[in-house]
N, CA, C and O of each residue as an XYZ file, in Angstrom:
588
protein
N     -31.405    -22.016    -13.667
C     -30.880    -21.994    -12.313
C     -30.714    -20.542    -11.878
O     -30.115    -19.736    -12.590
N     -31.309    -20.179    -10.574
C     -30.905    -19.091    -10.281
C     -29.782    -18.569     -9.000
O     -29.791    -19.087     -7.883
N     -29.138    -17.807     -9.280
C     -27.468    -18.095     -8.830
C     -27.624    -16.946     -7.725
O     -27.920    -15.840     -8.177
N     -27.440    -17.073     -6.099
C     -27.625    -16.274     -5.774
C     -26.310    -15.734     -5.079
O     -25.451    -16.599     -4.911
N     -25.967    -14.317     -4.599
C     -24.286    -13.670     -4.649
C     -24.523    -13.795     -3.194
O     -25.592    -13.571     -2.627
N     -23.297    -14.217     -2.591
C     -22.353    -14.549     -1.680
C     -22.006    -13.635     -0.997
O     -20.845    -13.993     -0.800
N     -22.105    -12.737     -0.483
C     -21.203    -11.435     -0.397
C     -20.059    -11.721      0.849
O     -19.413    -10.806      1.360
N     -19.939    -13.050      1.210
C     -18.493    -13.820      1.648
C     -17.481    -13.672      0.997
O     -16.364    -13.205      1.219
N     -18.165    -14.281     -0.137
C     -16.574    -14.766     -1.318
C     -15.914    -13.243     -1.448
O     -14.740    -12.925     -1.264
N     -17.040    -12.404     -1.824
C     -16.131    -10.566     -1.743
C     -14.891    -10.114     -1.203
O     -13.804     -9.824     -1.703
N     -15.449    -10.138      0.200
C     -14.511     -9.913      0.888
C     -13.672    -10.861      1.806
O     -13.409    -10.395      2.914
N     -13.035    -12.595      1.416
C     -12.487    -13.579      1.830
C     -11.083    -13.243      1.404
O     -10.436    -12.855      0.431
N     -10.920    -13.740      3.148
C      -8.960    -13.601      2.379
C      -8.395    -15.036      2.152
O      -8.882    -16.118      2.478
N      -7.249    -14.751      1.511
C      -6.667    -15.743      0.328
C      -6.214    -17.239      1.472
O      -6.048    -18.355      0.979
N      -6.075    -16.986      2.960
C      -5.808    -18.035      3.643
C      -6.910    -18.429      3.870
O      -6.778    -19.584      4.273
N      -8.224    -18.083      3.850
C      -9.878    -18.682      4.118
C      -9.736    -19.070      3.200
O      -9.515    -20.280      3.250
N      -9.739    -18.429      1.693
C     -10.571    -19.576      0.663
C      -9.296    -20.584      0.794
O      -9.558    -21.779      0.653
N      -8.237    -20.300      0.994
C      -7.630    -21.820      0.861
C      -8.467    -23.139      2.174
O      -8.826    -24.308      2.029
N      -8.488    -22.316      3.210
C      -8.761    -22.950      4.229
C      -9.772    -23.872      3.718
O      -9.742    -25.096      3.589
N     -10.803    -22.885      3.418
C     -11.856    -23.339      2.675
C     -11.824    -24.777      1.811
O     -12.612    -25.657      2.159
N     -11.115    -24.964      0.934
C     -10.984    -25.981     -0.016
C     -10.146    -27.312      0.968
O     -10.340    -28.507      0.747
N      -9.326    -26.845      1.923
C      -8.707    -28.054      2.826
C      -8.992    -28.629      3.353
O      -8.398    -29.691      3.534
N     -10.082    -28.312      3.944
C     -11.253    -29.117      4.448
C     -12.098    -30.156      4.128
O     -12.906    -30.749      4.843
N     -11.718    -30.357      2.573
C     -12.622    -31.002      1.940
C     -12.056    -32.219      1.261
O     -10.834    -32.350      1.189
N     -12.847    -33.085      0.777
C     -11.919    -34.076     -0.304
C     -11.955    -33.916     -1.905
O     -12.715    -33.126     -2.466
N     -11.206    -34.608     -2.460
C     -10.679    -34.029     -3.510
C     -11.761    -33.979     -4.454
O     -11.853    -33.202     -5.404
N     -12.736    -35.053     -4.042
C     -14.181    -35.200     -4.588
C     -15.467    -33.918     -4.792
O     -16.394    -33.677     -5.566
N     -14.876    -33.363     -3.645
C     -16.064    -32.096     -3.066
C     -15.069    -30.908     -3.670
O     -15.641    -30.032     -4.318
N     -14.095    -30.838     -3.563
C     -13.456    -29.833     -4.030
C     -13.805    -30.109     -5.578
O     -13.965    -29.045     -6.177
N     -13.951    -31.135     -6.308
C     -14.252    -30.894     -8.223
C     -15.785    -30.720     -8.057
O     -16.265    -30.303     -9.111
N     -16.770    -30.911     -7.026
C     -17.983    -30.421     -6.920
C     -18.287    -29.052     -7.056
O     -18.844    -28.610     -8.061
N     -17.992    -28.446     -6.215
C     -17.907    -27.407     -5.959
C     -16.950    -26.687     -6.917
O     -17.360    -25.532     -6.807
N     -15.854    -26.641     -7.853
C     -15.736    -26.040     -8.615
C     -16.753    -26.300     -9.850
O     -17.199    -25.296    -10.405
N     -17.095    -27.392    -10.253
C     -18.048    -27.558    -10.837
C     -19.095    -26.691    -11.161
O     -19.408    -26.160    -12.227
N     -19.801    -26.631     -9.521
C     -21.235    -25.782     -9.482
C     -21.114    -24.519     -9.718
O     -21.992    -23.742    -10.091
N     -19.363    -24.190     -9.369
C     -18.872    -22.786     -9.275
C     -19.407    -22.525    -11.114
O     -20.394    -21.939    -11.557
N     -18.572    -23.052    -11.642
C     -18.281    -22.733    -13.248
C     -19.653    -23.095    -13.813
O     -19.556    -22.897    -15.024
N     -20.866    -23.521    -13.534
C     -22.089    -23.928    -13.846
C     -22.582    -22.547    -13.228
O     -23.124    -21.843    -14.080
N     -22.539    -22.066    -12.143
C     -23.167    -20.820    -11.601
C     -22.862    -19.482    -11.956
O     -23.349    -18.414    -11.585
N     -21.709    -19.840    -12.966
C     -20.969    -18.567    -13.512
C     -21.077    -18.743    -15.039
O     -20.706    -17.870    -15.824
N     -21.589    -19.889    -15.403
C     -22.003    -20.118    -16.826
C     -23.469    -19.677    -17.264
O     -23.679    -19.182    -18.371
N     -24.429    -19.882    -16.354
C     -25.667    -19.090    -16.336
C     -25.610    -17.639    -15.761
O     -26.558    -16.859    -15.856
N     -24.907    -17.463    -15.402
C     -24.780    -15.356    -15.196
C     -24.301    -15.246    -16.584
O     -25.362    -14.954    -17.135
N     -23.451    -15.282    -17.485
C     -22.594    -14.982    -18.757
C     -23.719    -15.556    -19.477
O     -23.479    -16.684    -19.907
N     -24.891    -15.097    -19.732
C     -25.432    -16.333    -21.155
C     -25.709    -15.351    -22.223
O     -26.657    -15.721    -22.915
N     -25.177    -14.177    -22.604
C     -25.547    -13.498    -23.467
C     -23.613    -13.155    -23.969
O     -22.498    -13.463    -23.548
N     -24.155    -12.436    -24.971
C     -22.502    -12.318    -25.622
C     -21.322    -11.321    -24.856
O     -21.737    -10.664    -23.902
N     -20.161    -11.209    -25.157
C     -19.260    -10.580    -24.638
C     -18.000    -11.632    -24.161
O     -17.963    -12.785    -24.591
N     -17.470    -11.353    -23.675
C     -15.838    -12.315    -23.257
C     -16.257    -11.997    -21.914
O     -16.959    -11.141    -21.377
N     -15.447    -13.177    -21.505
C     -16.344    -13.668    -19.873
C     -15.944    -12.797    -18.994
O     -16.630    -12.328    -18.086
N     -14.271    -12.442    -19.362
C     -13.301    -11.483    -18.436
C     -14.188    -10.551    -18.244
O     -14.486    -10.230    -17.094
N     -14.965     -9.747    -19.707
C     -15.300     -8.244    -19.057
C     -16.523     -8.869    -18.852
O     -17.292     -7.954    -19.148
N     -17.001     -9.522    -18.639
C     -18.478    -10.083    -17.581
C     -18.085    -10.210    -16.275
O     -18.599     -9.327    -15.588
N     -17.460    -10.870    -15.727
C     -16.525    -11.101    -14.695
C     -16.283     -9.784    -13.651
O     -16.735     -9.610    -12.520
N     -15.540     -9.067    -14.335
C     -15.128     -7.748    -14.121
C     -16.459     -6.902    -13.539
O     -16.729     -6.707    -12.354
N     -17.164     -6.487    -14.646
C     -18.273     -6.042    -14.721
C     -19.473     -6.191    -13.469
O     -20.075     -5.396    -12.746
N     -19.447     -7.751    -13.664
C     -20.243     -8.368    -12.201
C     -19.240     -7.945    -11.272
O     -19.746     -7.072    -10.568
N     -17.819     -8.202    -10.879
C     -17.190     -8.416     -9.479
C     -17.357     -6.788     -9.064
O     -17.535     -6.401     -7.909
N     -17.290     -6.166     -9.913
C     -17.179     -4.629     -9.884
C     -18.916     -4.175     -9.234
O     -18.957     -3.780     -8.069
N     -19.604     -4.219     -9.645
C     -20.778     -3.916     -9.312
C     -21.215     -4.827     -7.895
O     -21.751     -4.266     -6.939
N     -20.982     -5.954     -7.902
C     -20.542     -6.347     -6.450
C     -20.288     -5.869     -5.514
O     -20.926     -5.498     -4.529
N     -19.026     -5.862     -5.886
C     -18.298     -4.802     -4.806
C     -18.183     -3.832     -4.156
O     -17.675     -3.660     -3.048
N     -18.922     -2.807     -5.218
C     -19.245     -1.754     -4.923
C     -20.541     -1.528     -3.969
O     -20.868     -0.456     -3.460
N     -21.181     -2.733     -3.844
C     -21.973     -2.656     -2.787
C     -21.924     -2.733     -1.276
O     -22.804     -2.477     -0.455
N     -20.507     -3.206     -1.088
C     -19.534     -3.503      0.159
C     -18.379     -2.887      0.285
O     -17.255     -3.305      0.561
N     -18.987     -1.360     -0.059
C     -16.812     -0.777      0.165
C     -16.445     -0.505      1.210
O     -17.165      0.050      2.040
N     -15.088     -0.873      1.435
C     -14.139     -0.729      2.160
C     -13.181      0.689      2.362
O     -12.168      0.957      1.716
N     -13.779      1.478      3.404
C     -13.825      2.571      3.010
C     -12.265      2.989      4.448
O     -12.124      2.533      5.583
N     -11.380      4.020      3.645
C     -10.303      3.815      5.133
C     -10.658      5.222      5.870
O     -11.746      5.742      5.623
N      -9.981      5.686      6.545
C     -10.263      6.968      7.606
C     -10.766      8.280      7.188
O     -11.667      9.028      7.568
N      -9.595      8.303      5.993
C     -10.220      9.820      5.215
C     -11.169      9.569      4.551
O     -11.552     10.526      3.878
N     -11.871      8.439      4.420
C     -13.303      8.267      3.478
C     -13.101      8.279      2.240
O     -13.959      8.657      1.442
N     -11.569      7.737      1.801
C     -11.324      7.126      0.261
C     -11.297      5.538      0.171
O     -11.071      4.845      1.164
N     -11.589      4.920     -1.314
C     -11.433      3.473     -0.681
C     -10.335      3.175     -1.772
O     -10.151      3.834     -2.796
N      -9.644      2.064     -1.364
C      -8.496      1.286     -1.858
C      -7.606      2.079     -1.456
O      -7.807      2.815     -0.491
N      -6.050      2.056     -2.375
C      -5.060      2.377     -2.057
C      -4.378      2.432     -1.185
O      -4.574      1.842     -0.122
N      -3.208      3.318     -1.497
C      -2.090      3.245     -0.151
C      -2.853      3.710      0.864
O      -4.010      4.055      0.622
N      -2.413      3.781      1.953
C      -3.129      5.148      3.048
C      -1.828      6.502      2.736
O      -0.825      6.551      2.024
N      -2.380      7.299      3.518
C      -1.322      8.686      2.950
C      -0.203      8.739      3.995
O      -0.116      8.413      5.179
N       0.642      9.293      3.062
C       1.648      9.412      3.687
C       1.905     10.567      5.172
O       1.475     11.711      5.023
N       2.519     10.253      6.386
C       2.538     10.732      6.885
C       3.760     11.710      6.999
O       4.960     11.444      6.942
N       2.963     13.228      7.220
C       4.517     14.376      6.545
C       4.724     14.850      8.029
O       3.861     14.745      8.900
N       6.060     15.422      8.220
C       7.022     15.904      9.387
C       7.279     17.007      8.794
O       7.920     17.053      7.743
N       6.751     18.157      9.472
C       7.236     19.713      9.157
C       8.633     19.447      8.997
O       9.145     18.402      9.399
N       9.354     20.488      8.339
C      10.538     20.532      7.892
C      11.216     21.567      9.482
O      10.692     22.591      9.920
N      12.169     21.039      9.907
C      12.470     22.042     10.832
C      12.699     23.679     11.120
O      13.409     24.219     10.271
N      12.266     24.436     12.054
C      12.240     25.753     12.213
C      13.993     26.290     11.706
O      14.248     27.234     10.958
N      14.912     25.443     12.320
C      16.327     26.117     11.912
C      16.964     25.103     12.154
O      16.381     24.030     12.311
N      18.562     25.240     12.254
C      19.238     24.534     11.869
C      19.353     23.558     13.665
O      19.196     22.382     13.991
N      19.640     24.618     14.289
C      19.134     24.140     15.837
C      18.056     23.095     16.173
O      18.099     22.379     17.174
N      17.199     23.078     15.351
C      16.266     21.803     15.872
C      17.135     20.782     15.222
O      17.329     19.819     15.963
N      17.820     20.689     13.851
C      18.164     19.961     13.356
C      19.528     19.104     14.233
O      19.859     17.920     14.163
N      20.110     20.222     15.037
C      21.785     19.743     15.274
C      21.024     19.116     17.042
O      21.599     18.055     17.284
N      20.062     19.434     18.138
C      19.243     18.806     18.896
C      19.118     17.600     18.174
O      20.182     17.001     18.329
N      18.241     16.844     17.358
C      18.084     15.961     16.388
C      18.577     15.345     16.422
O      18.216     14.249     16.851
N      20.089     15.666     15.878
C      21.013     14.601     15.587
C      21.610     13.984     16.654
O      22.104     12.857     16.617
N      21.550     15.102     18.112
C      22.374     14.795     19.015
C      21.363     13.396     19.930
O      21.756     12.273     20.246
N      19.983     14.043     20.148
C      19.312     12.840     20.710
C      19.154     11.308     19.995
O      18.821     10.325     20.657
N      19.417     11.262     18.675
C      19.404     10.193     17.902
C      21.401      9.177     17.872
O      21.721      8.010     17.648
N      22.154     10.365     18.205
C      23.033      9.896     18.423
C      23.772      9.723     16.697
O      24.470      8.748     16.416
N      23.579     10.412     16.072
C      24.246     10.813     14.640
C      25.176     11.633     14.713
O      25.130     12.609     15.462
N      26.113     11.373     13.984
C      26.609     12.441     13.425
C      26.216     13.989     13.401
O      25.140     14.285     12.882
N      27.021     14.986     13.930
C      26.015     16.355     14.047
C      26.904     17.102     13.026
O      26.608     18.250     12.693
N      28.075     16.420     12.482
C      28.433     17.615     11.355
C      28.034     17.166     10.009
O      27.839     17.892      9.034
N      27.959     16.182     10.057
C      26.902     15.703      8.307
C      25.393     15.892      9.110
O      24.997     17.028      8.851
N      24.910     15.538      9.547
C      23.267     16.596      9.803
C      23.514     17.955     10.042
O      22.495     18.394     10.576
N      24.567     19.079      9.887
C      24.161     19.762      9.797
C      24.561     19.995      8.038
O      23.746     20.603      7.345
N      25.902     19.445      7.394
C      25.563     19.625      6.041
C      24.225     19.075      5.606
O      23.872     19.560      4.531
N      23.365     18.196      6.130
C      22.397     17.617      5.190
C      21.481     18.960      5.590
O      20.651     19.085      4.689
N      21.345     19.789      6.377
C      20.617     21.224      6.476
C      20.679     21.855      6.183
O      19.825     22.741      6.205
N      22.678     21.937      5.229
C      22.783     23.544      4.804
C      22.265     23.133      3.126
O      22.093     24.069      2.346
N      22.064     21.856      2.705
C      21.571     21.169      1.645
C      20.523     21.547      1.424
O      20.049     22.476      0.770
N      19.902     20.236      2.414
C      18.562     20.325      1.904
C      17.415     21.338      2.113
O      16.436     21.364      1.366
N      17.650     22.534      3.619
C      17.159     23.035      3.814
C      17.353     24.873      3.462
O      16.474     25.728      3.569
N      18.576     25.036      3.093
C      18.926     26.126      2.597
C      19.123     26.143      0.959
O      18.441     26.957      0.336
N      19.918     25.382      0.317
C      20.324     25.239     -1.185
C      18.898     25.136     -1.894
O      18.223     25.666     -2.776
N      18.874     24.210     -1.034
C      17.616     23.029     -1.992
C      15.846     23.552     -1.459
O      14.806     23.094     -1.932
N      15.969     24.669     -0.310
C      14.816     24.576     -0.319
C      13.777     24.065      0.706
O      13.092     24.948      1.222
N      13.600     23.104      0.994
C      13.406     22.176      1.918
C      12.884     21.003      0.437
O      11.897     20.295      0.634
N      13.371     20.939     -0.481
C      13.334     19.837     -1.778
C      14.589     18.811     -1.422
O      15.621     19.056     -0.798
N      14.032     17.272     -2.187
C      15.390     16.249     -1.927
C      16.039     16.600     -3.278
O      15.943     17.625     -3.953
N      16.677     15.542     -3.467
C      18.048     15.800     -4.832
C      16.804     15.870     -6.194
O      17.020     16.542     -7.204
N      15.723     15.189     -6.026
C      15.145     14.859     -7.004
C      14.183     16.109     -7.064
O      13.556     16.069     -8.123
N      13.798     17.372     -6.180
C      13.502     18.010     -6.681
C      11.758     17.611     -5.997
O      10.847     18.166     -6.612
N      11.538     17.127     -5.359
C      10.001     16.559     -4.173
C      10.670     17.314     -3.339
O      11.849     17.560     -3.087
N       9.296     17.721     -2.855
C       9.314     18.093     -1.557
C       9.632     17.142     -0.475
O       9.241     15.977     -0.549
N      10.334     17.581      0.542
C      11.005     16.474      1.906
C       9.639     16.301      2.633
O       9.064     17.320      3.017
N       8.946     14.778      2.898
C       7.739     14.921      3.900
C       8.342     14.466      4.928
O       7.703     14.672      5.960
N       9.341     13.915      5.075
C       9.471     13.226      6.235
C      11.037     13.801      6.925
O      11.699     12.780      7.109
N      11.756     14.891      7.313
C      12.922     15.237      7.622
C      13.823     14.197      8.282
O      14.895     13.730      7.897
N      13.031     13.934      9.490
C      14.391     13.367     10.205
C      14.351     11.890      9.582
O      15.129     11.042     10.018
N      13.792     11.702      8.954
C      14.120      9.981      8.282
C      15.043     10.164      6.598
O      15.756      9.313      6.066
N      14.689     11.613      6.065
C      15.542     12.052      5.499
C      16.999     12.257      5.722
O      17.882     12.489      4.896
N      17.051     12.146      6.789
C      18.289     13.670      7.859
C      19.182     11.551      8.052
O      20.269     11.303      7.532
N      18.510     10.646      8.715
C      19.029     10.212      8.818
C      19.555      8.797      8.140
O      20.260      7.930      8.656
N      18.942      8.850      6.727
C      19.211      7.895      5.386
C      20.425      8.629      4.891
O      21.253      7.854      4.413
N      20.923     10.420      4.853
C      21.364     11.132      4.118
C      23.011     10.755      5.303
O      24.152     10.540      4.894
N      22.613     10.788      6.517
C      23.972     10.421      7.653
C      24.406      9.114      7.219
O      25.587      8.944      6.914
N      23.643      8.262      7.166
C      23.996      6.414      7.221
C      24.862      6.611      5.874
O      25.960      6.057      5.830
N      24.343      7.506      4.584
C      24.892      7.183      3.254
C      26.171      7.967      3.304
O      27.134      7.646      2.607
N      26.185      8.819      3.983
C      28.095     10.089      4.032
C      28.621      8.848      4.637
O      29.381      8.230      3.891
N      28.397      8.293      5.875
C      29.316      7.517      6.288
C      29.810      6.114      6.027
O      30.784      5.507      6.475
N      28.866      5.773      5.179
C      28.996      4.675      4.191
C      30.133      4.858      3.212
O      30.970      3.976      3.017
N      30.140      6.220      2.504
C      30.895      6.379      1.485
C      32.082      6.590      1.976
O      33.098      6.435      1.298
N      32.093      7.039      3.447
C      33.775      7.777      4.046
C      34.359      6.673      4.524
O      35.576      6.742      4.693
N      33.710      5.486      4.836
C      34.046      4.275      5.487
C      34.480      3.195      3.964
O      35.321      2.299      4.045
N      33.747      3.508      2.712
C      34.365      2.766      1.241
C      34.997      3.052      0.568
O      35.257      2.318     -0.386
């Protein structure tokens, strides 16, 4: 039998192939897994464990259909998006005032994080994102002054 590749099944998402099988009766659904495991029993006919056959095939597959994101890497996260660290303490205490925070813990979280520390968090990373920093670091002072 010769088994020919799908390049559907590749890239199907998990609510299609379900869709896929709902459609059907319970009869056609053991068919079709059937032919499945018969069509995947003649690709595997030489030795090895099926997993790294499997693998091996889905991989070389795949790679014929990549999914490639903006910066022209494929898979993974996408990157993180970074926020210059502010010019002085003045953009910072503006900041707090249009967000409606606290402006004397944003400005300790400046004499912190941006003078002590560097523009580094407690852990010693660099800050990519300030004002979402500036304002996790407000919510948590006043959490603790309020417990």
């Amino acid at each position: 039998m010769n088994v020919e590749w799908n390049k559907f099944w590749c890239r199907v998402l998990f609510k299609e192939f379900i869709r896929h099988f709902r459609k059907m009766s319970d009869e056609q659904i053991v068919a079709d897994i059937r032919q499945s495991m018969d069509d995947l029993e003649d690709m595997v006919q030489d030795s090895g464990t099926f997993g790294s056959k499997m693998v091996g095939w889905s991989v070389g597959r795949a790679g014929q259909y990549p999914m490639a994101r903006e910066n022209g890497k494929k898979g993974g996260r996408p990157p993180k998006t970074e926020i210059p660290l502010p010019k002085n303490k003045e953009e910072v205490r503006l900041f707090a005032l249009d967000q409606g925070i606290d402006v004397d813990y944003a400005m300790e979280w400046a004499e912190l994080s941006l003078k002590e520390r560097k523009g580094k968090d407690a852990s010693g990373k660099p800050i990519r994102n300030w004002k979402g920093a500036l304002i996790n670091f407000v919510k948590a002072r006043k959490e603790n002054a309020d417990g």
